[in-house]
VOSEVO-388422 format. One record per atom (N, C-alpha, C, O, CB): residue in one letter; z, x, y. Coordinates in steps of 0.02 Angstrom, whole numbers, padded with zeros to 5 digits, always signed. Glycine has a CB too. Example, Ala and Ser with C-alpha at 12.3 -4.5 7.8 and 13.67 -1.06 7.14 Angstrom:
<atoms>
a+00390+00660-00284a+00390+00615-00225a+00390+00660-00165a+00423+00712-00166a+00452+00565-00224s+00354+00642-00112s+00357+00684-00053s+00394+00645+00002s+00402+00670+00057s+00286+00704-00030
</atoms>
This chain:
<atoms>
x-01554+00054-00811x-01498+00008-00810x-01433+00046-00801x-01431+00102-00827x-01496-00034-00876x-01388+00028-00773x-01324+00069-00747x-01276+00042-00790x-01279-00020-00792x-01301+00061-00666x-01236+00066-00822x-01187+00029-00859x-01129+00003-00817x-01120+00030-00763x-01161+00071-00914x-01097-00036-00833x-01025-00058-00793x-00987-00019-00784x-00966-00013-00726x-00985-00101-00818x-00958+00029-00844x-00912+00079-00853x-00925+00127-00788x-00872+00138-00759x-00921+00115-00926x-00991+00161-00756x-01003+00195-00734x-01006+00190-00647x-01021+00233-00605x-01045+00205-00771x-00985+00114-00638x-00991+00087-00584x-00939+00089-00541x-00882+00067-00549x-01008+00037-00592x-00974+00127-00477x-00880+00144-00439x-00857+00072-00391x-00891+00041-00350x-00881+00235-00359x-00789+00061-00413x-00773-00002-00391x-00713+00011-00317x-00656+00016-00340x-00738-00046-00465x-00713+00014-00285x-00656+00028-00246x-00605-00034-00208x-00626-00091-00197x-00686+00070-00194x-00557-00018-00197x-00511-00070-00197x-00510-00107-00127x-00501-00078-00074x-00443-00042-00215x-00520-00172-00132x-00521-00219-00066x-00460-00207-00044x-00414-00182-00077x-00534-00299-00072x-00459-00228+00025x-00381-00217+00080x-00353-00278+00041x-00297-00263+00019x-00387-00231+00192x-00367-00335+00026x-00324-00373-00018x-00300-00335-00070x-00240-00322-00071x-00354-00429-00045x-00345-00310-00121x-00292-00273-00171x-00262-00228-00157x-00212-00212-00190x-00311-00251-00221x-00281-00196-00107x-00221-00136-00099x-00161-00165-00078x-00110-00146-00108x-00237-00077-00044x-00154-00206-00034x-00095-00266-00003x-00072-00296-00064x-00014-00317-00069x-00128-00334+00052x-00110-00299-00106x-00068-00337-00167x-00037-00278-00232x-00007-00295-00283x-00131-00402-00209x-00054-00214-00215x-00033-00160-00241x+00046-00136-00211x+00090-00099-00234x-00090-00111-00229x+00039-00174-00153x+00107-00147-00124x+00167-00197-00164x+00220-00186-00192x+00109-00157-00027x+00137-00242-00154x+00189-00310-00195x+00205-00305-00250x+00247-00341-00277x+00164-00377-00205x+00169-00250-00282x+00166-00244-00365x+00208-00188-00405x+00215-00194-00465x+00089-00229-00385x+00237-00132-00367x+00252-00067-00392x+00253-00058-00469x+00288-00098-00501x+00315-00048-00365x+00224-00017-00499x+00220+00005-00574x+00208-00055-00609x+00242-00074-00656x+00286+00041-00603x+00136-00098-00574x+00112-00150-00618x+00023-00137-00609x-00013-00088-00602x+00147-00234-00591x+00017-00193-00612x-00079-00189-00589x-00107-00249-00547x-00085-00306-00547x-00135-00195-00667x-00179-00216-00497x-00179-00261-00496x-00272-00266-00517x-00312-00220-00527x-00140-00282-00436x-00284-00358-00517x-00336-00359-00560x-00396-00393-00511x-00378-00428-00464x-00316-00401-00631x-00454-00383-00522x-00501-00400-00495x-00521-00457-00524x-00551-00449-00578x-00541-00355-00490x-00513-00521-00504x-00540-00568-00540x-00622-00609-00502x-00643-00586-00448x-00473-00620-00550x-00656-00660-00532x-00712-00672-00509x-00708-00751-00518x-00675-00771-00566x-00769-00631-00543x-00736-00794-00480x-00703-00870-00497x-00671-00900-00435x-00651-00861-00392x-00640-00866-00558x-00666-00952-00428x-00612-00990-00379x-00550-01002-00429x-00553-01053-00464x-00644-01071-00344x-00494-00959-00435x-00425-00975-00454x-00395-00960-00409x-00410-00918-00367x-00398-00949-00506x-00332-01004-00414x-00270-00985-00354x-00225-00957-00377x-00224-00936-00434x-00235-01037-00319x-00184-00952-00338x-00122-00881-00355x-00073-00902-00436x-00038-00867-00472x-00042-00877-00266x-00090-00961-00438x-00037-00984-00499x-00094-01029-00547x-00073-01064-00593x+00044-01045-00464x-00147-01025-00537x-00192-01038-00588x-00196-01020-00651x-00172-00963-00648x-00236-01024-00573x-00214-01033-00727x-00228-00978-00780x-00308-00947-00745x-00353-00970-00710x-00233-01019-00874x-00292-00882-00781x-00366-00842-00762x-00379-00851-00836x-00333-00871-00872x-00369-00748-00724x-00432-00838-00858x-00466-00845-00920x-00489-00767-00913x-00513-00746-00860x-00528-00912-00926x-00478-00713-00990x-00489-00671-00988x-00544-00630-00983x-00541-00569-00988x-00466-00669-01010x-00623-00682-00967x-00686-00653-00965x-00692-00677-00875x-00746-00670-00846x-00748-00691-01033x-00644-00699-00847x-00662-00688-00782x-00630-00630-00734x-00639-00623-00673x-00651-00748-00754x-00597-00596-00770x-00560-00540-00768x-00601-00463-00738x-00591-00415-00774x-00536-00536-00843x-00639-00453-00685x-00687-00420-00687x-00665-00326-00734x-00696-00292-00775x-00712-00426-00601x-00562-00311-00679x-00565-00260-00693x-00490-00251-00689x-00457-00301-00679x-00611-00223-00659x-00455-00185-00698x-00394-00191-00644x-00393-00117-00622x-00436-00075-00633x-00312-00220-00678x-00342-00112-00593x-00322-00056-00571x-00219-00035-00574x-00182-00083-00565x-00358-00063-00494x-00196+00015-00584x-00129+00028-00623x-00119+00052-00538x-00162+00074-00500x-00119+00093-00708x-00051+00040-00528x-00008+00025-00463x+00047+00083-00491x+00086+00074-00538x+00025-00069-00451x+00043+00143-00453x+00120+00175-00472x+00191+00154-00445x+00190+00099-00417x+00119+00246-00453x+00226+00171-00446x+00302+00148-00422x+00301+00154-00351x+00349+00123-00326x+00367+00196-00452x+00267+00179-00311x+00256+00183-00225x+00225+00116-00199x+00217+00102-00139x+00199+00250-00200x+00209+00082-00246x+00159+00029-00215x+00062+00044-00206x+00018+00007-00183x+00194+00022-00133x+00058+00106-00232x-00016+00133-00212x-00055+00132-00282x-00030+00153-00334x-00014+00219-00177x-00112+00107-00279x-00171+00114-00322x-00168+00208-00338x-00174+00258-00302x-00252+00079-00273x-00153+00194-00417x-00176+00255-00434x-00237+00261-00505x-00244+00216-00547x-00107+00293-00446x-00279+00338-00502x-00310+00315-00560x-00377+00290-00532x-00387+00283-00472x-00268+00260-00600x-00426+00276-00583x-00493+00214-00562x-00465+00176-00611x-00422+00177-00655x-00590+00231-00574x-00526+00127-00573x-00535+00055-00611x-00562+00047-00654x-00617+00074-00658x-00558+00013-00587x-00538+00002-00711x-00511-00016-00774x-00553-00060-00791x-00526-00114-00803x-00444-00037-00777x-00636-00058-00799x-00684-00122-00817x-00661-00161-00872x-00652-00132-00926x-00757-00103-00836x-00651-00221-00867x-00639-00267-00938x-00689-00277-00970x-00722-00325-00949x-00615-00335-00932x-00723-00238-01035x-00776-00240-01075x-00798-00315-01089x-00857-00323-01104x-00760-00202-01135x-00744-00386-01086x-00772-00458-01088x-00779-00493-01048x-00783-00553-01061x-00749-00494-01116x-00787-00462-00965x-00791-00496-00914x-00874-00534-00928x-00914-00503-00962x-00778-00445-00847x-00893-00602-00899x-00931-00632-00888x-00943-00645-00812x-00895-00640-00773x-00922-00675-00924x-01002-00659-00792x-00989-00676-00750x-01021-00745-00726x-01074-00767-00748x-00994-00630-00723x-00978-00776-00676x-00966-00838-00699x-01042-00888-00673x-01085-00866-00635x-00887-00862-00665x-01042-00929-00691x-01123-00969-00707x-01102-00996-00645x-01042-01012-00643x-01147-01032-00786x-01145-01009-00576x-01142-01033-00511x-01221-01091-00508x-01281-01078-00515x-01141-00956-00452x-01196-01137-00498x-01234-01209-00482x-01255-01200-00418x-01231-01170-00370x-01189-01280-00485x-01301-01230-00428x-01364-01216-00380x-01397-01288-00362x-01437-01315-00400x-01425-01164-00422x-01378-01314-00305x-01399-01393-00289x-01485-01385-00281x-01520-01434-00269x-01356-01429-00202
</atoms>
């Protein structure tokens, strides 16, 4: 079994594009259909990643130890 912690996550061209928007913030990997102004609920939260003042992903990614993942219906 592989743990989460150990799992290399690398950053989609969306998040990096949304790393630029962000300088010296984060940005977060979420899992779910939410929209940009939605609440996220903190177990759909997969991970994040810390944005230095350039706009660039620095660092790895930041697993959220209460991520769930989310229950998908099945017709």
């Amino acid at each position: 079994m592989v743990e989460k912690s150990s799992i290399k996550h690398t950053p989609s061209p969306g998040a990096i594009a949304e790393a630029k928007r962000t300088p010296g913030g984060w940005v977060y990997e979420v899992r779910g259909n939410y929209g940009p102004n939605d609440y996220v609920p903190p177990h759909a939260v997969v991970g994040a990643w810390k944005v230095g003042d350039a706009g660039e992903i620095v660092g790895d990614f930041i697993p959220n130890p209460n991520f769930k993942e989310p229950n998908i219906e099945v017709d």
